[in-house]
N, C-alpha and C positions, 0 to 999 in steps of 0.2 A: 668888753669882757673883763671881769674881776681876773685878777693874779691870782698866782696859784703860788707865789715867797719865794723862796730862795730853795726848795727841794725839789725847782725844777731846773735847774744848776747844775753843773760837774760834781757837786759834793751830792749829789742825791745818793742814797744808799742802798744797799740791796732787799734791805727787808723793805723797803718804801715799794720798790718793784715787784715785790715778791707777796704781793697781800691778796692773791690766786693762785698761789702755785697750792695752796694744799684742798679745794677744791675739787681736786683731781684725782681720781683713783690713783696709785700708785704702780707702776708696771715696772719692767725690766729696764725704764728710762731713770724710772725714777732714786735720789739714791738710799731708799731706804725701802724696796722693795720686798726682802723677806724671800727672793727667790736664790734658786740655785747661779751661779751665773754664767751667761751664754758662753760657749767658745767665740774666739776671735770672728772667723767664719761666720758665723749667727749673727754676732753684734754689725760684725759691717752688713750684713745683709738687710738684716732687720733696719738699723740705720739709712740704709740707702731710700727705704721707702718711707721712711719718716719725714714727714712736713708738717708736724704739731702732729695732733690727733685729728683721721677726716673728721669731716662731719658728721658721717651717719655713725659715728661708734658712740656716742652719746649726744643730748639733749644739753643744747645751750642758749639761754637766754640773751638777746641784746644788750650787745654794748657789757657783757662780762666776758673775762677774757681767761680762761681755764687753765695757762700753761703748766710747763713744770721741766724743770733743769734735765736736762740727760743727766744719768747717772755718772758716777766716774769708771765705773771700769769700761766704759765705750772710747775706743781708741780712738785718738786725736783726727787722725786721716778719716775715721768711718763720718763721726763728727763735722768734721769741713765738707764731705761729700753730703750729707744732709742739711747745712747750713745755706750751702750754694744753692742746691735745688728747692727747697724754701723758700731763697732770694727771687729765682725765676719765677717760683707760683705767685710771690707780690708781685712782679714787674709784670705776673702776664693781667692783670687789671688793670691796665691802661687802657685794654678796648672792652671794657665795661663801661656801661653807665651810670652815672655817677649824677644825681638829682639835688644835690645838697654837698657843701665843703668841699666843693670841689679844688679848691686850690693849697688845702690841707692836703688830700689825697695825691695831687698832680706834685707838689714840693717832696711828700714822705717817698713815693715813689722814685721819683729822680735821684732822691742822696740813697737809697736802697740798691737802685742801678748802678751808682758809683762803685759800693762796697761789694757789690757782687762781682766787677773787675775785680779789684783788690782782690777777694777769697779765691781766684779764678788763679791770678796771677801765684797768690801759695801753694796752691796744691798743681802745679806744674813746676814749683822751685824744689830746688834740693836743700829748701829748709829743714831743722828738727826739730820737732816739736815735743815740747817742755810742760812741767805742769801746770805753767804761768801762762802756757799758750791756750791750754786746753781748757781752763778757767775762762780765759777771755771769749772762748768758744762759743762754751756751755753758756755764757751771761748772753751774746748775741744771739744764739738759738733759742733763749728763753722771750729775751723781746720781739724776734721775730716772727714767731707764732703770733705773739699778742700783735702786734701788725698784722700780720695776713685775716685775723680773726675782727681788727677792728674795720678794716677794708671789706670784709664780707656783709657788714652790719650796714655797711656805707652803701652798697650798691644792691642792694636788696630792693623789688622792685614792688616791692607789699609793707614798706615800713618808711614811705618817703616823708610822708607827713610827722611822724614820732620823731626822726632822724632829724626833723628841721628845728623840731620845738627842743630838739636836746644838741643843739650845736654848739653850745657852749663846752657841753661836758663832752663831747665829742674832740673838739678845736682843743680841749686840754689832754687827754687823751692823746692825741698826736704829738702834742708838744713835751708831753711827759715821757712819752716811748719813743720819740727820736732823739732825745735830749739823752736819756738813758744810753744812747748810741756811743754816744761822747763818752759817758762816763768808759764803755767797755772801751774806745778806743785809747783813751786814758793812760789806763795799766796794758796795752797791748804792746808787747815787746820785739817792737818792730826792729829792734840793734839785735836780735838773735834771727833773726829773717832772712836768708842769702834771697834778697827782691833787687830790684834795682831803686835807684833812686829818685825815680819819675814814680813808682808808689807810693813812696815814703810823701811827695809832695802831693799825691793823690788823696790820701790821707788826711793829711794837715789842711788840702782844700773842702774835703767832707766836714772834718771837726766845725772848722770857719765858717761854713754857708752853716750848718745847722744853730751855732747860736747867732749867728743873723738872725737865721729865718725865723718869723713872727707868726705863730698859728693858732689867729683869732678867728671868731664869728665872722665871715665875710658880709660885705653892704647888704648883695642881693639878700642873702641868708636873713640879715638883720631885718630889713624892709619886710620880709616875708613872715615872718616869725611875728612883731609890728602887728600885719594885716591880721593873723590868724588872732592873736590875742584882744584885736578889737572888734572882733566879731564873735569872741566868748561872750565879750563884756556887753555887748548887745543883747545877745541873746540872754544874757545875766537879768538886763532888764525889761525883759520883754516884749523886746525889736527886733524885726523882722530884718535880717541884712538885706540889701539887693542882689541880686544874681550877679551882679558884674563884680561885685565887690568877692564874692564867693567862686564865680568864674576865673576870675584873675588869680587867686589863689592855687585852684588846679591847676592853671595853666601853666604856674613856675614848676610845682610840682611834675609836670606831663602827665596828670592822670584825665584823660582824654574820652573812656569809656565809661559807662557803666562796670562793667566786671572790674576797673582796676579799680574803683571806687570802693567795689564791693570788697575785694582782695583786700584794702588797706585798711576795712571793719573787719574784718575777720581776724586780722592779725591783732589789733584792739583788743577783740574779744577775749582773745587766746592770752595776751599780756592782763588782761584784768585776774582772765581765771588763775593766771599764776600768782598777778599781789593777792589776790583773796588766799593763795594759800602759803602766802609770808604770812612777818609777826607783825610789821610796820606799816605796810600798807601805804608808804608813803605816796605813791602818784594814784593811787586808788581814785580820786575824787578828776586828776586831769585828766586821766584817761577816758573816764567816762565819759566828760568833758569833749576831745577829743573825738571818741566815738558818736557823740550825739551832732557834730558840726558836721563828720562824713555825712551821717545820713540824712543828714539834712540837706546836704551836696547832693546826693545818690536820687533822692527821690523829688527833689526839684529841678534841677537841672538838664538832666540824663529825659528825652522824651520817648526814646525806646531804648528798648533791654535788647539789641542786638548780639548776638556771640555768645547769648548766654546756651550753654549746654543742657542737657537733659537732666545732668546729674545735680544741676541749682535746683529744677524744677522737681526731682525727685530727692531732694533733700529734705525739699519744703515740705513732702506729702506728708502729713500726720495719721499715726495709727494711735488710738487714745490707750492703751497701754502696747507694754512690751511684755519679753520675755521675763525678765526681772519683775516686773511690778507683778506677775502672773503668781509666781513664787513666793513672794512676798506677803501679798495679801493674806494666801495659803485659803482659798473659799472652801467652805464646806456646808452641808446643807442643813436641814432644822432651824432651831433657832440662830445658832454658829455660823451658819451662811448668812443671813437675812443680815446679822449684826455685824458681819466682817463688810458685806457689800455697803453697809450704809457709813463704815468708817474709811470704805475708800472714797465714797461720795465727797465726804468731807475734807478729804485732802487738799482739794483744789481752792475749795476754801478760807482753811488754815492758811493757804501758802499766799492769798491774795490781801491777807491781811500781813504779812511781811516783807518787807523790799526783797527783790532780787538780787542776789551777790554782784555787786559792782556796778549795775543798771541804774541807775537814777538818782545816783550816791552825791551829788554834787546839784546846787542850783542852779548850773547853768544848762545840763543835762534834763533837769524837771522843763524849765521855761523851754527848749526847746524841741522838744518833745510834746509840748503844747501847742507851739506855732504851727510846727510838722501835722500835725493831725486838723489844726483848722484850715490848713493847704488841703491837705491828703481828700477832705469831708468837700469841700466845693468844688477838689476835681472830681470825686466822684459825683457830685447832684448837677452839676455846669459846664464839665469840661467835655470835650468834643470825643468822639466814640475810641479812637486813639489815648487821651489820658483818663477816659473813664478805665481804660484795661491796664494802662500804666497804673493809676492808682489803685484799682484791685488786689494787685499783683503786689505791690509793696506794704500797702494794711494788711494782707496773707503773713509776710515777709514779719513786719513789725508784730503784730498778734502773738507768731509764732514763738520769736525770739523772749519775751520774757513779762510778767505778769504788769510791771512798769510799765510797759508800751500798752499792753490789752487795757489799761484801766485810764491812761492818758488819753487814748483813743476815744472811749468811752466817755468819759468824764466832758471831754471838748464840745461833743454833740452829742444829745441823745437821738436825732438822725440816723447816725451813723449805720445802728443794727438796721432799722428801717429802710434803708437805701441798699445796705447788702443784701436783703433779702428782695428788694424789687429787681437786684442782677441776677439773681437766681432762672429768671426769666429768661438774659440772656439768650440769642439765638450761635452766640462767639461759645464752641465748646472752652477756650482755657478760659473766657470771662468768667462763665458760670462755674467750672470748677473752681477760681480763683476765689471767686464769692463762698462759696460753699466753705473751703477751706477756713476763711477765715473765721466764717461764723461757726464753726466747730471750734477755733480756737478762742473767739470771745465766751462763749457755754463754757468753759473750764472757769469764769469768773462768774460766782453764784447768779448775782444780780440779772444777769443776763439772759436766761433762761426765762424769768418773767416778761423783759422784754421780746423776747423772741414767739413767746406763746401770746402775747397781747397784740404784737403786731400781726397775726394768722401764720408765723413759722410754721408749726405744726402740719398743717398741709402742704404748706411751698414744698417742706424739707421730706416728706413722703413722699410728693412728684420727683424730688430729684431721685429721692430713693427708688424710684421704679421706671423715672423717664431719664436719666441723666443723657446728657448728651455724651460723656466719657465715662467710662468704668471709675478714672480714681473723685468724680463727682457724685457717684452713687456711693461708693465707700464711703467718703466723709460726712453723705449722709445717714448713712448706720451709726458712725460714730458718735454725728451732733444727736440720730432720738437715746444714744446709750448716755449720754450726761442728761436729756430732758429727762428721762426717764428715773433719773435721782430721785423725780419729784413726784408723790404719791399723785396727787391730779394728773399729773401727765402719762403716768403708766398707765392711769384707766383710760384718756383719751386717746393715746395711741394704740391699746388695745383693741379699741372699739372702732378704729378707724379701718377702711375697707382695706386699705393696702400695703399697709406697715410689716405684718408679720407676711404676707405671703411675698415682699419686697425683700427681708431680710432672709427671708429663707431662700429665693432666690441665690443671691449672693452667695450664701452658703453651699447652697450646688452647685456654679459654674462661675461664681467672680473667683481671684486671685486670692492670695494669702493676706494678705492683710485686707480686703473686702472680707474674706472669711470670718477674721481672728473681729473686726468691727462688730460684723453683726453677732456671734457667737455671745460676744458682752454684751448689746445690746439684750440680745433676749432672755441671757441669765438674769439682767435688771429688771427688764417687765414681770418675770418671774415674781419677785417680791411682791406681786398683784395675785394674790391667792387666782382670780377670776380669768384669769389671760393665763393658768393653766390649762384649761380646755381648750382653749383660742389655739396655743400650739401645735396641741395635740389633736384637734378635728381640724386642724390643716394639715397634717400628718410629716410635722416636726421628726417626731422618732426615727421614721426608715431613712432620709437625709443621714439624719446622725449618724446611723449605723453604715450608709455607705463613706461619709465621714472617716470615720473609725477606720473603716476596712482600705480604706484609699488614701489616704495621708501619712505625710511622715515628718509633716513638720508637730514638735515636741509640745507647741502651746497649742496649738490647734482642738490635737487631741485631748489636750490636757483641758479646755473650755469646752468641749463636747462631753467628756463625762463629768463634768461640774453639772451641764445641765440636766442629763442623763439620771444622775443623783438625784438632785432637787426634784426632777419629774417624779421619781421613783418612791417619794414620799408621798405621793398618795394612791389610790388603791386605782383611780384612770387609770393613772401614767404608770404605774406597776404592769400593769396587764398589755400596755402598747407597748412599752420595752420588751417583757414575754414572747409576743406575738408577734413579736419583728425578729427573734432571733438572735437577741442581743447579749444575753448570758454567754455562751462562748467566747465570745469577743472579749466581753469586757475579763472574763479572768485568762485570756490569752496576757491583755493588757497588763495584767495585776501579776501576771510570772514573768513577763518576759521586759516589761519599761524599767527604765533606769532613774524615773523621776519619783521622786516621794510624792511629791504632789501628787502625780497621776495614779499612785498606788491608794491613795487615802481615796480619792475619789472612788477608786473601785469597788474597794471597801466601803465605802459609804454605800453607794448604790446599791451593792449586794446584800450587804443589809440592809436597807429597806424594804428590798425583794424580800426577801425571807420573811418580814414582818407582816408585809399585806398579802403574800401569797406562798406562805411556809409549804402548803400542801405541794403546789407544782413545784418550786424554786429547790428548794431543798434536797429531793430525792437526786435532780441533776448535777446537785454542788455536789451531794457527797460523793458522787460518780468519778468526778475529777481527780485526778491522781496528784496532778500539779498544785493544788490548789492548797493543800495543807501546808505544802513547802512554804510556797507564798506566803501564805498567813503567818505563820510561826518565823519566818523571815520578819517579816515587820512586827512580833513582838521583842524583835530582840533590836531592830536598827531603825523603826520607824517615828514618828514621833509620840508625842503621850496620847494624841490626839487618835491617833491614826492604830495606835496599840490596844486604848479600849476597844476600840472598834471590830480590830481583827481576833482581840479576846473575846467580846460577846458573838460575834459569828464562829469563831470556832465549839461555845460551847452550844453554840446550837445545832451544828452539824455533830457533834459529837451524842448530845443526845437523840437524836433523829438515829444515829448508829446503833449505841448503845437500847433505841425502844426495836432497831426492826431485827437485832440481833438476838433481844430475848422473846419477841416473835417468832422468830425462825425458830426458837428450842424448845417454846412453848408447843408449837405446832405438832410437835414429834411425840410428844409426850403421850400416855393412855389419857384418855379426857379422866377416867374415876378417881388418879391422885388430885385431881380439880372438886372432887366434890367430898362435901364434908357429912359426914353420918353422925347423925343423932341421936 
């Protein structure tokens, strides 16, 4: 291990230690808080329960150490009662487990226990305490935290592998904040102390063992660290490591499962998305690094997924939008529909022509993520019905996580969609859902879809839609025809296929919410198929909708039913099935009473169209409406520009429709002879 000079010596200084203390909010500890200051009573109280800040009152990154000095008006005594009990919270880590520096840990510990006699022994003496004590305090209580916080980083049972590769900066860390100890013990004015003299030599033994003690990179640690780094370098060039060699690695680590394998990528993932949003980004590229060797770990070695819970499995289930991107898009019909849906088409796109933040940021990351996938592709075409479902399951897994894996995958074999779609068949309900899934997540990368419709997807992915062996198999098949259906040929083929629309509409009546919200987009896409508007509407699309409408209460749901409600309504069929189902009340129920813009522009939309291809019936019932003017004039004043023309040209059509049957009504009254003109 490289030194770290001479400022980690009795001369180190306090601003050397103190390069986190500002970091930190500032509070009633801190001394430049800004507040009123506690009574005596308050301060010890509050102090008593003081052990740094916990955990859960803010977000702290690994291996940063957030402290910050007590303030000085917190009395000496509240002080020493918070310092001691912060002593026990380090000592009580000794029955933790401890994966890595361990004898870093086991050393800071033991002289941590010494000094907590020591503090034990002043606060039962009829010492007084001075400003020069209180100092010496507040500098102990400042590294103790940063102890207890570097010990949490240590024993963490989701960060074993990170914790090994940074044991250097870990092993200085401990030698830097124990050493620091010294310095406080230093200026501690022990000849004002009424202690006995078996402290004082208590003392002077603590100071002693700590610049003894030598808190390097330990062998094993070394060795381990070694292994790990030559099997980046492997995989740097295109070699495949052995299991044993990858085995033996977990094995120091103790990650023994699946799940823990999976737990210490996730923590990866979660440290990338935070360097992505530094300036520096400096471990950007190991990280990924890193995360690319787990899963590589994860999905070769592991031959069942045991212990895994419901909630992996429903983390994984993909809905191809959400609430946000519903919002966002902000669809509307006419041309403004047609052109917003074919700009969300291309999202997926755009985004496959740019890396992923942090995912495959490194070469050693690309290469293996290569290898991974010519594994993953021969257990699925060769490996026995056990790793065909293991590999399902983890190309689901990879697909999902980020457009780097879907394109490595692909890229490896062009098999690969081929073979997913031969598991479709599957008699294993999670096989086929597994399968299903993941070719919903390869269709989010353009290219794919041609493969999937050359190889006869199209019908596999309409049997699952209508035969699935689970409910969330048939959803991801609404999802996968809602991206074919980007594609102008595949809207007509799906349209015309016998079981597509009466599959999605199923769902639509009796699947679940996110089966729903699938097919709901699928079908506003076929929509863009001027011809597969009859197709909806002589399967009798419209009255679903409207028990839709009338039975749900989830926001986007609603809000993708009068999307298509709209778009039907633009032409004089779909005007008159809307009419004829009873759906006018509804939808300006919807238009006074929803709290979504979105769903207010839709209604408006809709309504106007009604008005347009059927003024005679629509109109007399609008103007009926008492709520309805509200509504309108509401969204010219809060609506968007979009959604403003809209409820301006329908309110001057309701208002003319007033203004003609008003001066019928006076006309009516009138002698007919002021109507006739004499010559």
């Amino acid at each position: 291990m490289a030194t770290t000079g001479n400022h980690l010596g009795p001369s180190t200084s306090r601003s050397e230690l103190s390069t986190t203390e500002n970091h930190f909010p500032t509070s009633d500890f801190g001394s430049k808080s800004g507040r009123k200051p506690l009574s005596a009573a308050a301060r010890a109280k509050k102090m008593q329960s003081f052990d740094g800040y916990p955990a859960n009152e803010f977000t702290r990154r690994i291996l940063n150490f957030p402290a910050i000095h007590p303030c000085e008006s917190v009395s000496s005594s509240a002080l020493l009662t918070s310092l001691i009990n912060l002593g026990h919270t380090i000592c009580s880590f000794k029955s933790k487990s401890f994966f890595t520096n361990k004898k870093n840990v086991k050393n800071s510990i033991r002289l941590i226990e010494n000094l907590v006699l020591f503090l034990e022994e002043i606060q039962n003496s009829n010492s007084i305490f001075n400003d020069s004590m209180a100092l010496s305090l507040s500098e102990l209580h400042f590294i103790f935290q940063k102890v207890r916080f570097l010990l949490e980083d240590c024993s963490r049972d989701d960060a074993r592998l990170w914790m090994l590769v940074k044991s250097e900066k870990v092993a200085t860390h401990f030698q830097v904040l124990i050493r620091a100890i010294v310095v406080a013990l230093d200026v501690f004015p022990l000849v004002e102390l009424d202690v006995v003299d078996e402290l004082e030599e208590l003392v002077d033994f603590v100071r002693k063992q700590v610049l003894k003690s030598k808190f390097g990179v330990e062998n094993d640690d070394r060795r381990a660290m070694r292994r790990v780094l030559r099997i980046l370098d492997q995989f740097e060039g295109g070699i495949a490591p052995e299991s044993i060699d990858l085995k033996r690695i977990l094995d120091y680590l103790r990650i023994e499962r699946w799940i823990e394998c999976n737990r210490e990528i996730r923590f990866l993932e979660s440290e990338i998305g935070e360097e992505n949003l530094g300036a520096e980004k400096r471990d950007l590229g190991f990280l990924s690094s890193l995360m690319a060797f787990l899963i590589y770990c994860r999905c070769t070695l592991f031959v069942s997924i045991e212990n895994v819970s419901n909630g992996v499995l429903e983390q994984s289930g993909e809905m191809i939008v959400d609430r946000r991107e519903v919002i966002t898009v902000d669809l509307v019909p006419n041309h403004a529909m047609k052109r917003v849906i074919q700009q969300y088409y291309q999202i997926p796109s755009r985004r496959n022509r740019e890396p992923s933040p942090g995912v495959g940021s490194s070469v050693v990351a690309d290469q293996a993520m290569s290898l991974l996938a010519n594994f993953l592709i021969c257990r699925l075409g060769n490996g026995t019905n056990e790793e065909q479902q293991k590999a399902l399951y983890e190309i689901r897994l990879l697909s999902k996580t980020s457009i780097f894996n879907r394109s490595c995958l692909v890229e490896a074999d062009a098999m690969l969609i081929p073979h997913l779609l031969d598991k479709l068949c599957f008699i294993n309900p999670g096989g086929q859902e597994n399968a299903m899934a993941a070719i919903l997540n390869f269709l989010k990368y353009s290219r794919n879809k041609t493969i999937v419709a050359e190889n006869g997807g199209l019908s596999m992915i309409i049997d699952v839609l209508n035969n699935g062996l689970k409910i969330e198999a048939r959803q991801h098949a609404a999802g996968a025809l809602f991206y074919l259906a980007s594609i102008e040929e595949y809207r007509r083929k799906i349209g015309k296929s016998s079981g597509a629309i009466a599959g999605l509409m199923d769902l639509i009546r009796d699947g679940p919410n996110h089966a729903k919200k699938n097919s709901l987009a699928a079908i506003l896409g076929f929509l863009m198929c001027h011809e597969n508007h009859w197709r909806v509407l002589s399967a009798g699309l419209v009255p679903i909708l409207v028990n839709v409408l009338k039975s749900s209460e989830k926001e986007d749901i609603i809000t993708y039913s009068l999307a298509i409600l709209a778009t039907l309504a633009e032409k004089f069929d779909g005007a008159m099935s809307i009419i004829t189902a009873g759906t006018l009340p509804i939808i300006v129920e919807i238009l006074s009473s929803s709290t979504s813009r979105t769903a207010k522009e839709y209604c408006v939309s809709a309504l106007l169209a009604l008005c347009m291809n059927d003024e005679a019936d629509v109109v007399p019932i609008l103007v009926k409406n008492q709520y309805l003017m509200v509504a309108l004039y509401s969204l010219l004043a809060d609506g968007s520009s979009r959604s403003s023309k809209k409820a301006s040209s329908l309110i001057r059509i309701l208002h003319a429709f007033d203004e003609k049957s008003t001066f019928g009504a006076m006309a009516s009254g009138m002698p007919q002879e002021q109507f006739v003109h004499v010559w």
